[in-house]
C-alpha positions, -999 to +999 in steps of 0.1 A: -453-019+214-422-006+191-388-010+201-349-001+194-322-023+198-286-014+195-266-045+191-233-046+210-217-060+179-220-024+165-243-041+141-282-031+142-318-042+149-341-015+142-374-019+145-405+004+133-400+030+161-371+037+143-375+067+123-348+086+117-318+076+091-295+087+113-300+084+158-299+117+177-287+102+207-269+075+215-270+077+254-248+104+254-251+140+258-222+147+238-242+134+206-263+156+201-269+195+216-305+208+214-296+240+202-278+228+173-292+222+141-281+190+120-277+157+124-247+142+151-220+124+138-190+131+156-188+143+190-208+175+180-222+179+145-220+156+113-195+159+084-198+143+053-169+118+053-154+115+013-148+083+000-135+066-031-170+059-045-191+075-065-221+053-068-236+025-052-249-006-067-276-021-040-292-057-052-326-065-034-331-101-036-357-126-019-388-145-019-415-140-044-439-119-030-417-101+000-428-065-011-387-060-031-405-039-060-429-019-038-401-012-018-379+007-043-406+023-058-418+040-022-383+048-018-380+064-051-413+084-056-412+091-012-447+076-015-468+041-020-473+027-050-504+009-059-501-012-094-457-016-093-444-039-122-431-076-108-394-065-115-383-026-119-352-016-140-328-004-122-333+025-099-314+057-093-316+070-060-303+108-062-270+119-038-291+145-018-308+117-006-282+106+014-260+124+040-229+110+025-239+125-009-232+093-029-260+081-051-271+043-052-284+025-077-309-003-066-314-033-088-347-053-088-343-090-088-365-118-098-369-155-075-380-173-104-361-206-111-356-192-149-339-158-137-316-175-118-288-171-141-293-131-140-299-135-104-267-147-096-250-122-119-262-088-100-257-103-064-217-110-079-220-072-089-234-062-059-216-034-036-244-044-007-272-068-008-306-060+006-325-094+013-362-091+023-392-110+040-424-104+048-436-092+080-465-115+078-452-142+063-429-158+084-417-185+063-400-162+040-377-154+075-366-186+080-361-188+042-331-166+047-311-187+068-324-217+053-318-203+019-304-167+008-277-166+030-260-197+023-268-194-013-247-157-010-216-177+005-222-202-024-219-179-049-187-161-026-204-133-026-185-110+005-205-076+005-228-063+034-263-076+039-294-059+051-320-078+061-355-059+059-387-073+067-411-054+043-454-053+050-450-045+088-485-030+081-501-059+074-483-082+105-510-097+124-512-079+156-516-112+179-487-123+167-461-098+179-427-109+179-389-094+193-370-089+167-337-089+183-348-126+196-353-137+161-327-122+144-298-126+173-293-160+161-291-157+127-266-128+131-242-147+152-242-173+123-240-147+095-218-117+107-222-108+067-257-091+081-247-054+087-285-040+097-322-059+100-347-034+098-384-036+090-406-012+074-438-006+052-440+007+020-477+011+022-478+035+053-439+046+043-425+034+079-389+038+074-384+026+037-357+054+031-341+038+056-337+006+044-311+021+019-295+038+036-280+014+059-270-007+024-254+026+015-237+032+052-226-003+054-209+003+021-192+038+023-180+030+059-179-009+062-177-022+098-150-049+090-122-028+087-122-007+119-137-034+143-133-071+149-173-079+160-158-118+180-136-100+202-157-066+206-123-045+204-108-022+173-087-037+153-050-038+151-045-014+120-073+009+130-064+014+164-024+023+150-046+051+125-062+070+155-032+064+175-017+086+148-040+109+144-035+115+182+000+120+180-006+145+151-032+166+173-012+167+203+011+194+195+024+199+226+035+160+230+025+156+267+009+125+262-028+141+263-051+158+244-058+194+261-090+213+257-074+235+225-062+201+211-096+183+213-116+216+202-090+217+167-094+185+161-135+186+164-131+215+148-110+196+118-129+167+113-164+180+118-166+217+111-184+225+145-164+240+180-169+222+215-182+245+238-169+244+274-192+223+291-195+197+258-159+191+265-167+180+297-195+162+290-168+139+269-141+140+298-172+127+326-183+100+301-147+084+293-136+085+332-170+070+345-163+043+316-120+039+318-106+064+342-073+059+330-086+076+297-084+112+311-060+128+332-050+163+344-039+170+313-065+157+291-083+131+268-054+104+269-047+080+242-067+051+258-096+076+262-095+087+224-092+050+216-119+043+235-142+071+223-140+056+188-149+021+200-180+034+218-191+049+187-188+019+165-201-002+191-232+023+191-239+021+155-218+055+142-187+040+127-194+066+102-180+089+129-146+070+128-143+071+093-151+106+090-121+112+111-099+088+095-109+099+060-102+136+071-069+125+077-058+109+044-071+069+049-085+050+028-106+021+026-080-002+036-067+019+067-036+036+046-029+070+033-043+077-003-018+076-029-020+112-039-005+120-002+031+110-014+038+126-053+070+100-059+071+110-099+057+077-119+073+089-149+110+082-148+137+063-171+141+026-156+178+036-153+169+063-126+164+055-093+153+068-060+170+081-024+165+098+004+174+133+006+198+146+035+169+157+050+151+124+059+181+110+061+187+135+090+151+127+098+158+094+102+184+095+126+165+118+148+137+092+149+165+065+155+180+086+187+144+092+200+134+057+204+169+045+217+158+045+248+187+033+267+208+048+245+232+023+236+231+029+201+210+003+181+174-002+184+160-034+202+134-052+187+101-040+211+118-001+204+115-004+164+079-018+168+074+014+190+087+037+165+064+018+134+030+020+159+018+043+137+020+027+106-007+001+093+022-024+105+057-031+104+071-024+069+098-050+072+083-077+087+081-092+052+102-100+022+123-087+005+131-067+040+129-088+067+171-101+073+177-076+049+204-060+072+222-064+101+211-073+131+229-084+165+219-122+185+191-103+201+175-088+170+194-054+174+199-027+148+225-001+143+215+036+129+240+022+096+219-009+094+185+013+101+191+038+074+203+011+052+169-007+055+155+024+043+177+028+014+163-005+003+130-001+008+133+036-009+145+017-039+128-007-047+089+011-031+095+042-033+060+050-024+061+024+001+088+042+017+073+077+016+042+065+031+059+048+063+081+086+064+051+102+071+034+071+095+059+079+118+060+117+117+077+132+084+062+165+086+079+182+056+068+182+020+068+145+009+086+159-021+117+168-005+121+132+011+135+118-017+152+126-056+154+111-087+189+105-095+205+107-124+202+082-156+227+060-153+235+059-191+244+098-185+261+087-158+286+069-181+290+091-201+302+118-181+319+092-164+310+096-129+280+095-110+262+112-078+245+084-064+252+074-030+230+041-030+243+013-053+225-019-063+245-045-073+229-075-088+248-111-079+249-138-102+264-176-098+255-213-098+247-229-069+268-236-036+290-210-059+291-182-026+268-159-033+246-165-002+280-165+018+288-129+002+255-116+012+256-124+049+288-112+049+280-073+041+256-079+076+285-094+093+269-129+098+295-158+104+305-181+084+292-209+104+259-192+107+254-187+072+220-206+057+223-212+019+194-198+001+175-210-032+156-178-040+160-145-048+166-124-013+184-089-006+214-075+017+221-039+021+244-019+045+267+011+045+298+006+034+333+031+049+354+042+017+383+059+021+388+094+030+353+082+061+330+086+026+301+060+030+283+047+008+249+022+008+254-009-011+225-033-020+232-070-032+208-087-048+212-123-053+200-137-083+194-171-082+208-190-112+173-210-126+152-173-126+186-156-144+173-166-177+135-152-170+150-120-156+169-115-188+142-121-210+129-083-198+152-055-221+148-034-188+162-059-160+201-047-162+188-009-163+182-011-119+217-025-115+254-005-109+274-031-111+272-069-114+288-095-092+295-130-107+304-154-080+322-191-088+338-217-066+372-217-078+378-252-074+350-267-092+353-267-131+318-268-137+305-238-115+333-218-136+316-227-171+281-221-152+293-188-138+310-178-177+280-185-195+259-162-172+287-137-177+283-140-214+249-136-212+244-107-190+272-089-211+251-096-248+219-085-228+232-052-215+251-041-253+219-056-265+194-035-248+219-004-238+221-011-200+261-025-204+274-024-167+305-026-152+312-068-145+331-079-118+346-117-115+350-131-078+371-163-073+352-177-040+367-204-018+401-194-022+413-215+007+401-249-014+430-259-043+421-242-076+406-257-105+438-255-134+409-247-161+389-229-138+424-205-135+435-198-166+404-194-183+389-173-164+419-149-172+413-157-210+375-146-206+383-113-183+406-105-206+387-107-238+360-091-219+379-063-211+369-062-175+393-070-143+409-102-137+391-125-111+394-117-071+399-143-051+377-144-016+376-166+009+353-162+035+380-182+062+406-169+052+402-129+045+384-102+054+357-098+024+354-058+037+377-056+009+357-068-020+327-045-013+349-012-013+360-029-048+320-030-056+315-001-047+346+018-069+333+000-097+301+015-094+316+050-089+336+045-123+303+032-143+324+040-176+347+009-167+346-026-166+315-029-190+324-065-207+324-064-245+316-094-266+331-100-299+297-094-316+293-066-293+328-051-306+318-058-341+285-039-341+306-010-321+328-014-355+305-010-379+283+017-359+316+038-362+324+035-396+288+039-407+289+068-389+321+085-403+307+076-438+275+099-425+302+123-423+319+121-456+286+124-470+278+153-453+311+171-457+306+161-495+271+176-495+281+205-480+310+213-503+288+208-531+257+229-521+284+255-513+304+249-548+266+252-566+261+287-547+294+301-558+289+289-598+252+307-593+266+339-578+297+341-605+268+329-632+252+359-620+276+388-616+287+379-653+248+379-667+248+417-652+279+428-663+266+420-699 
């Protein structure tokens, strides 16, 4: 007697009974409607889901003898082959073979101890693994666990695996056997197996089969949408559909009406519901999780739970037919080409949001405050970013990027600061969580491309209203101390860093202009590798050295990164304006600390030091200084001597160009006259 087994796991036994490459019911009604024609896949009808690949590369591997050649040659020719050579070269399996319309390529492998080598090669290549036994040799089973699987982890091979028991035919009939009891067991200890299925060349007993579950397992990999220990969707699938569910319920009552459900069938799988299909879907979800439809309609948990049912039934091709109809890909994010940020731009341009997802922005920021009290608490923001693969700032360089209250509050200035940041420095990254959370304009018109900053210069103003500014300085200098306080941290709760890390929030100018400012803190061992790249000064508006002003030492520290940064930006073109900032002013100066940092600002040609002290003053102040420089990005460029010398000589070379030219000209125009005149007197004569 023949049997199928659907595994809970949403992985599959299949045994000879079953025939059909894909099921046409899965205890459902809603699978599959008589009077349809086609295959199901979705909750009526089957749509090819698109994805990335355009071939797959399937490796069939095992024990000498298991039937690997026969098999691809019946698949191939659709019929037995009697005299098959011990290995085939590779295989091409056409796409109209498939439903998914992606060819596979299947590669023939030899067992023998001198193949090995190659062996091991292909499986490493391998997109999916077929591994076979014989049905009537049941050694070559137990060889798999004893062998082939843990030979595959050896080699750190992480692709699907098929197991498929070739010969059924010739299986002797007194020894029947289950094969979800034999093969249970060696699932739970390889979850790597996606399918075991047996077949038989010789009477053609699902061999097409066979690869097509390699190919399924590939195209739409189980990993990804569901975690098989816990038996639940995982985290960044379950925030895709949740998505998708807020995009298809247009009326935003919480529920998916019947117009709602039909459009989206309708989107992702080219077929209507009819009337009494839709409530086919509604009885099965309530009988299952009431709380899954309600007056209204097919509820989030119900749509949630519809997609686990199918992958727990063996269709996750269903899921990923939806998710791929709605811009994901393999990893569970939108496809690149969703958000055109232009990749060709000068590395002094930079990015910003436009006024209008700015606006955006604030709208989304007023909808999640809840309690309206004007900042967003921590369980709100991960409300609003449910619908993205995960928080976007959860991570450096973001997370204590901005300000935040005790509790872990944000304010709509520190909110839309974090997105400045993150615009800058990702701006893809940034686009993409704009539409997670319900951008619905053009992508385009999210952000611009402002203008080069050497342009900038020279017209001597600029139009940005986001402003990097980098931070140099030796250690225990202050520069930690200046970032914290742009996010209003006190003093005493102020952490030194060692690394590289980011602050960014808007600052008031006068006349209630404001303006985002960015500090980046440049830690003084990595200064010398970031200079080594001609383009590193090019993201920056202005630059921040900070020095204690009583320690001698950090002064000559803090001067010869000054020096440097200053021949790197006349050396590669990216000059910027230079600002000095006397830190600890409440500690007794350092006499040579004093006057020669006066010398060196002066020689410079950029302003003499400020003096800060985070006790003593307000340091408000010294960011609406950073940002004027920035708005004047004409001034305060130090120039070095050399730097002045080569400015020289590029002047007077170019008024020599001049001369010449004027010369030229006056001759060329002197020889014209003496040919005209030579000319008028050979015709008078």
């Amino acid at each position: 007697m023949t049997q199928t087994v659907n595994f809970p796991s949403s992985r599959i036994l299949a045994s000879h009974a079953h025939t059909h490459i894909l099921w046409r019911a899965l205890c459902l009604s809603f699978y599959l409607q008589s009077n349809r024609s086609g295959m199901a896949g979705g909750f009526v009808g089957y749509s090819r889901s698109s994805s990335s690949r355009t071939v797959v590369r399937v490796v069939v591997a095992g024990d000498r003898g298991t039937g690997k050649s026969s098999l691809i040659a019946a698949a191939a020719s659709e019929s037995f082959q009697e005299n098959v050579p011990s290995v085939l070269p590779p295989t091409r399996l056409p796409a109209d073979f498939f439903p998914d319309h992606v060819p596979v390529t299947l590669i023939d492998t030899s067992s023998s101890l001198e193949n090995r080598g190659k062996l091991n090669e292909e499986l490493k290549r391998a997109d999916a693994i077929v591994l076979t036994y014989a049905c009537d040799q049941p050694l070559t089973l137990s060889h798999l666990s004893s062998h082939w699987l843990h030979e595959l982890r050896r080699l750190e091979v992480k692709v699907p695996v098929i197991v498929v028991g070739c010969k059924l035919d010739l299986r002797d009939e007194n020894n029947q056997m289950s094969l979800e009891q034999v093969m249970s067991p060696i699932m739970q200890k390889f979850r790597e197996i996606e399918t075991c299925i047996e077949c038989s060349a010789a009477t053609m007993i699902q061999v097409p089969e066979a690869f097509y579950y390699a190919q399924k397992a590939v195209l739409h990999p189980t990993s990804p949408l569901f975690d098989q220990e816990n038996q639940c969707l995982r985290e960044r699938c379950s925030r895709a559909l949740r998505r998708i569910f807020v995009l298809c319920d247009h009326d935003m009552d919480g529920a998916l009406n019947d117009a709602e459900l039909n459009e989206f069938q309708v989107k992702c799988f080219n077929a209507p519901l009819q009337p009494d299909e839709i409530l086919v879907v509604k009885r099965v979800v309530h009988e299952k999780i009431p709380a899954g439809v309600n007056q209204l309609g097919l509820t989030l948990t119900g749509f949630l739970f519809l997609h686990a049912l199918f992958i727990e039934k063996g269709r996750i091709e269903t899921t990923w037919a939806v998710l791929r109809k709605f811009g994901y890909d393999d990893d569970l994010k939108l496809r690149d080409d969703f958000f055109p940020v232009p990749s060709k731009r000068a590395p002094d341009q930079s990015v910003e949001l436009t006024s209008e997802a700015v606006e955006f922005l604030s709208g989304v920021f007023r909808l999640f405050d809840t309690d309206d009290d004007g900042a967003l608490q921590p369980t709100e923001l991960d409300e609003l970013f449910c619908t993205a693969p995960e928080s976007p700032w959860d991570g450096a360089p973001y997370k204590d990027a901005t300000e935040r209250t005790a509790r872990g509050d944000i304010s709509l200035d520190a909110f839309l600061s974090q997105w400045a940041l993150m615009t800058s420095l990702d701006p893809q990254h940034s686009l993409a969580n704009l539409v997670y959370i319900g951008y619905g304009g053009d992508p385009a018109s999210a952000v611009r491309i402002t203008r080069r900053r050497s342009v900038d210069r020279k017209k001597q103003r600029t139009e940005r209203n986001v402003f990097q500014c980098f931070v140099f300085g030796p250690r225990s200098a202050g520069k930690s101390s200046l970032l914290n306080s742009l996010l209003g941290r006190p003093l005493s709760k102020i952490n030194s860093a060692t690394g590289e890390h980011y602050a960014a929030n808007v600052v008031d100018q006068h006349g209630g202009c404001k303006r985002t400012l960015i500090l980046r803190e440049i830690p003084e061992d990595g200064a010398k590798k970031f200079l080594s790249n001609q383009e590193f000064l090019a993201a920056c508006d202005v630059a921040v050295f900070v020095y204690d002003s009583s320690d001698e030492k950090s002064w000559k520290s803090t001067k010869e990164l000054l020096l440097n940064v200053a021949r790197h930006g006349e050396e590669s073109g990216y000059g910027v304006p230079c600002l000095l900032i006397s830190a600890k002013d409440d500690l007794d100066p350092h006499p040579v600390a004093i006057r020669d940092s006066l010398k060196v600002s002066q020689k410079l040609g950029i302003e003499a030091p400020i003096p800060l002290s985070m006790k003593l003053s307000n340091p408000h102040n010294i960011f609406g200084r950073i940002i004027s420089a920035a708005e004047h990005p004409h001034l305060g460029i130090p120039e070095t001597e050399t730097g002045r010398k080569r400015k020289q000589y590029q002047q007077l070379v170019n008024r020599s160009l001049i001369y010449v030219s004027i010369g030229a000209a006056v001759t060329v125009v002197g020889l014209a006259g003496y040919r005209a005149y030579a000319a008028s007197r050979s015709t008078s004569n």
